[in-house]
Backbone as CSV, one residue per row, in Angstrom:
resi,resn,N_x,N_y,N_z,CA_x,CA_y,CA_z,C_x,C_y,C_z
1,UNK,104.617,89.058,103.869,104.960,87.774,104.442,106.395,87.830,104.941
2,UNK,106.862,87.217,106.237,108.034,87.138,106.558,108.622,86.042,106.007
3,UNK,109.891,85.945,106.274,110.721,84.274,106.195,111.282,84.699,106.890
4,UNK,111.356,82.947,107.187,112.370,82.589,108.825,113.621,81.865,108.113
5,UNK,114.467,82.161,108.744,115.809,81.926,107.978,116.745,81.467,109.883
6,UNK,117.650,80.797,109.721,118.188,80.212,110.615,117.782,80.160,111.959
7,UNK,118.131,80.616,113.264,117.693,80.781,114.384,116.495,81.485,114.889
8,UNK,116.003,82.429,114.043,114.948,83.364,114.386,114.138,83.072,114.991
9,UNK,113.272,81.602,114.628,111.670,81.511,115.204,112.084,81.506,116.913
10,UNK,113.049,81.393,117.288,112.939,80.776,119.036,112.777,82.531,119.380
11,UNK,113.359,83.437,118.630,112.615,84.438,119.452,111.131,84.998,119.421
12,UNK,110.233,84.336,118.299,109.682,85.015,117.751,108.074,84.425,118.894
13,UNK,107.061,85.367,118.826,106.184,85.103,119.195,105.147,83.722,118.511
14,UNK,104.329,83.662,119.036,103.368,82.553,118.633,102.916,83.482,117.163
15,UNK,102.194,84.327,117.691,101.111,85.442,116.732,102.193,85.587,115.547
16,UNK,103.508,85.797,115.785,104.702,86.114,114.564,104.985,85.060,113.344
17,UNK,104.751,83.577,114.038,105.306,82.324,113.570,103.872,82.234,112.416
18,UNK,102.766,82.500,112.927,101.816,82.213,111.954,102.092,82.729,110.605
19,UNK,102.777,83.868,110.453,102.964,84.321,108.944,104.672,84.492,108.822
20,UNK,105.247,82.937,108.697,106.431,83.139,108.448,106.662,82.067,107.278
21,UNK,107.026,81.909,106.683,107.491,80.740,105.388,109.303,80.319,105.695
22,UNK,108.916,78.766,105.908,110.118,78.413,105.962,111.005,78.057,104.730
23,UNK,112.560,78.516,104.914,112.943,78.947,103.509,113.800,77.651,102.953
24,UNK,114.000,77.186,102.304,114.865,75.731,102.092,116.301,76.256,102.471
25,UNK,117.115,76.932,102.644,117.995,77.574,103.682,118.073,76.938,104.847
26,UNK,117.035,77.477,105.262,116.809,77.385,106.784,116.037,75.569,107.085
27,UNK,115.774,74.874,105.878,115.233,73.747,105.980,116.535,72.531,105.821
28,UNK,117.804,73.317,104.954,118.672,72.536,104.999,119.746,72.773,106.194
29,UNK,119.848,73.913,106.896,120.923,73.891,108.358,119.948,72.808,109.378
30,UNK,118.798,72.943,109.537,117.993,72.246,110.258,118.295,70.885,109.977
31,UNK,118.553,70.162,108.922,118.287,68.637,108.501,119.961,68.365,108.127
32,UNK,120.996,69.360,108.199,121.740,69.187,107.938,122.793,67.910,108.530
33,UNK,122.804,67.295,109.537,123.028,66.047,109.983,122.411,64.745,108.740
34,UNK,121.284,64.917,108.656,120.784,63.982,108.129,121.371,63.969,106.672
35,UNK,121.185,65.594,105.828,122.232,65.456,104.741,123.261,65.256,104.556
36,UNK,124.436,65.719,104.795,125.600,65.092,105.427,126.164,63.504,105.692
37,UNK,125.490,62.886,105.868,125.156,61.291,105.735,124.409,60.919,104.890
38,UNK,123.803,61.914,103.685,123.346,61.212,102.491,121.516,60.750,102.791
39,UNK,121.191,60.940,104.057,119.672,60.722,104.284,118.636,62.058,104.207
40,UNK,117.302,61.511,103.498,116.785,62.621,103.409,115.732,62.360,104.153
41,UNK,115.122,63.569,104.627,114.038,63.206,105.743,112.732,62.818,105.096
42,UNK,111.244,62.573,105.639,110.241,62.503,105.283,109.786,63.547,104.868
43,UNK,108.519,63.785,104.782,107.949,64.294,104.844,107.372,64.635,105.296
44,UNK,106.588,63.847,106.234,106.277,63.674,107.808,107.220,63.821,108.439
45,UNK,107.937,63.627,108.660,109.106,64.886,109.807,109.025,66.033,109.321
46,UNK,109.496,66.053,107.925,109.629,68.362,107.404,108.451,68.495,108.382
47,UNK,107.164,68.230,108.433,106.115,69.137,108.578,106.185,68.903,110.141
48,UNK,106.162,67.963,110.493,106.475,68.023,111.769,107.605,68.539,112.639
49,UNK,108.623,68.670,112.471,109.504,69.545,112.942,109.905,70.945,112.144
50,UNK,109.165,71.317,111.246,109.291,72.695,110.694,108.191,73.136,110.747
51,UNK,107.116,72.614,111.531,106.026,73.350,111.191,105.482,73.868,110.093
52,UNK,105.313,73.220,108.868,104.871,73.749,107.968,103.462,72.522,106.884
53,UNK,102.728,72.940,106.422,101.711,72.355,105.921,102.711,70.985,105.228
54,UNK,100.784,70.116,104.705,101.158,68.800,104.110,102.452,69.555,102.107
55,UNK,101.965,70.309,102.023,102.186,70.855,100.677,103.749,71.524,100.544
56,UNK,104.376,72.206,101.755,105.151,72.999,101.896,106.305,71.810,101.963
57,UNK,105.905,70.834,103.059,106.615,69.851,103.757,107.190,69.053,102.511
58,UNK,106.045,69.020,101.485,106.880,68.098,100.205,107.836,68.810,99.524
59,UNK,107.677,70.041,99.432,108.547,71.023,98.429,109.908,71.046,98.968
60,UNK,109.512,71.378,100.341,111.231,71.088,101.481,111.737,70.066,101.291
61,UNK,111.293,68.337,101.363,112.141,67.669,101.278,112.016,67.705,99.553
62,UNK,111.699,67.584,98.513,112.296,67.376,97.162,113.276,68.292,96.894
63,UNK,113.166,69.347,97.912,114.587,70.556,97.770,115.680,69.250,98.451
64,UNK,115.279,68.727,99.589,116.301,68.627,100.629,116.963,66.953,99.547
65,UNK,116.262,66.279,98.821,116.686,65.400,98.480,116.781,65.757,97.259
66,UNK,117.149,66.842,96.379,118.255,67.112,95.753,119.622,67.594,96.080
67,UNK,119.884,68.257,97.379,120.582,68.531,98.033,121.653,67.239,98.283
68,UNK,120.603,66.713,98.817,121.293,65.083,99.410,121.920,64.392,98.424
69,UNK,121.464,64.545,97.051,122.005,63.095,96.081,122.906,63.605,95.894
70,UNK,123.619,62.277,95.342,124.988,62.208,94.698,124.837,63.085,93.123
71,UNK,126.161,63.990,93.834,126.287,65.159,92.786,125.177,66.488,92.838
72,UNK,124.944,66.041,93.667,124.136,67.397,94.432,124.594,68.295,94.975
73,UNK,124.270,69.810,95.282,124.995,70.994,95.844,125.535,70.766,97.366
74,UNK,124.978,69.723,97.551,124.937,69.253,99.225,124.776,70.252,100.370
75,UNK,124.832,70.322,101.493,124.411,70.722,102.764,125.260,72.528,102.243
76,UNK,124.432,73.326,102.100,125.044,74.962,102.598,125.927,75.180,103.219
77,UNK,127.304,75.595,103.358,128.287,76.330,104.233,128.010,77.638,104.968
78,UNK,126.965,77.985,106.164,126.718,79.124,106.190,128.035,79.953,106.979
79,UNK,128.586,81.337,106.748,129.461,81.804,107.376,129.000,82.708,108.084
80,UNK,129.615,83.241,108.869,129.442,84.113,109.818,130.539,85.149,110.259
81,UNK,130.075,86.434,109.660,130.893,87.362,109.614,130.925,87.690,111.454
82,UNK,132.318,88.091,111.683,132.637,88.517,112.777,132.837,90.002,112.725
83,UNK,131.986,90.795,112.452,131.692,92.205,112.748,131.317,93.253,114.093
């Protein structure tokens, strides 16, 4: 199984995307606006804008709305090495 982790899927084929698992990583840079202001998305959005099942979509946001609460790890700092 792959995982998709930040930018990847826009290169990736149709046939590629079918076996990719989206990673709560890559579910919190995506929603990261919304965390950041303390809102957590649906659930019906995760699945709809991450493409991912009714089941997956809940696991993402109960990640994403622990993220979000007060005293939570909040939104990821991702860095980017300049190599």
């Amino acid at each position: 199984m792959h995982t998709l982790t930040g930018n990847d899927a826009a290169t990736l084929t149709l046939n590629d995307r079918q076996h990719l698992t989206v990673t709560a990583e890559a579910a919190e840079v995506h929603f990261a606006a919304d965390l950041a202001e303390g809102r957590v998305p649906s659930a019906r959005r995760v699945k709809a804008e991450l493409h991912v099942g009714q089941d997956r979509a809940a696991q993402i946001r109960d990640h994403l709305a622990t993220v979000a609460a007060p005293g939570g790890t909040g939104p990821r700092e991702l860095s980017r090495s300049t190599a």
